[in-house]
C-alpha positions in Angstrom: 56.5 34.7 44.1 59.4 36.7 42.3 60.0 38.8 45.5 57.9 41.8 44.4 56.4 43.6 47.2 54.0 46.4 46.9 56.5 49.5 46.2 57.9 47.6 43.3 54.7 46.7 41.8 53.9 50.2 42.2 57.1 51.4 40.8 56.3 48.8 37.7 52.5 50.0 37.0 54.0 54.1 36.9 56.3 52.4 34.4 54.0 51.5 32.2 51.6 54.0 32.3 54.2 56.3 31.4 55.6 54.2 28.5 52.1 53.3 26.9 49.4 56.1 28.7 46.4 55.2 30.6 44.1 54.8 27.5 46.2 52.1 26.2 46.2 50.4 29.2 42.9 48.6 28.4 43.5 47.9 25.0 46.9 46.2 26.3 45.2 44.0 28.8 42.6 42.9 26.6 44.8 41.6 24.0 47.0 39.9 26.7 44.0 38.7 28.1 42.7 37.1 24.8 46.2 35.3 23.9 46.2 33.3 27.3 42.8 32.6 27.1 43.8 31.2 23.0 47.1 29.4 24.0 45.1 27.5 27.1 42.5 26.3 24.5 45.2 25.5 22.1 47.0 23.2 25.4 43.5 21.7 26.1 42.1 20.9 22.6 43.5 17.5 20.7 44.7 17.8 17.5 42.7 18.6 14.7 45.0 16.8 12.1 43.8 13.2 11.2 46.7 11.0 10.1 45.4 7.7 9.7 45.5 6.6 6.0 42.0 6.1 4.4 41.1 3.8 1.8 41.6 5.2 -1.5 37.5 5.6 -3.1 37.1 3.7 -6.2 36.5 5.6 -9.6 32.8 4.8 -10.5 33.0 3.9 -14.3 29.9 5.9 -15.3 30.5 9.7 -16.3 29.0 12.1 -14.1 26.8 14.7 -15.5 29.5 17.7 -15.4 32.3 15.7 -17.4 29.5 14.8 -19.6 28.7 18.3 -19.9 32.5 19.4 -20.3 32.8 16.7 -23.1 30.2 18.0 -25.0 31.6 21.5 -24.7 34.9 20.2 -25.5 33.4 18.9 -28.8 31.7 21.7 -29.7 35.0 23.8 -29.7 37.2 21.5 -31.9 34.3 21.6 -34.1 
């Protein structure tokens, strides 16, 4: 593939060992193992975002019981 044979993968796994420990090593590939598995679903999904333009909902003319209730409260304090 890049030309790696087994003495430079070898060489590359000492490497790293050596620059992050062997405890870390687990830690390391789940998180790299958990940000392919998010960017594939993020390649496969469709978008989430709806563009299409809806039709603007028509004010009912009757007061709903909250803004009657905030009226009345209004009221009461410039009383």
């Amino acid at each position: 593939m890049f030309g790696l044979g087994m003495q430079e993968l070898i060489i590359v796994l000492i490497i790293v060992v050596i620059l992050f420990g062997a405890s870390r090593l687990p830690e390391l590939g789940k998180g790299i193992g958990q940000a392919i598995k998010n960017f594939k679903k993020a390649t496969n999904e469709p978008d989430e975002i709806d563009v299409t333009p809806k039709k603007p909902v028509e004010e009912s003319p009757e007061k709903t019981a909250s803004e009657k209730k905030t009226e009345k409260e209004d009221q009461k304090q410039n009383a």
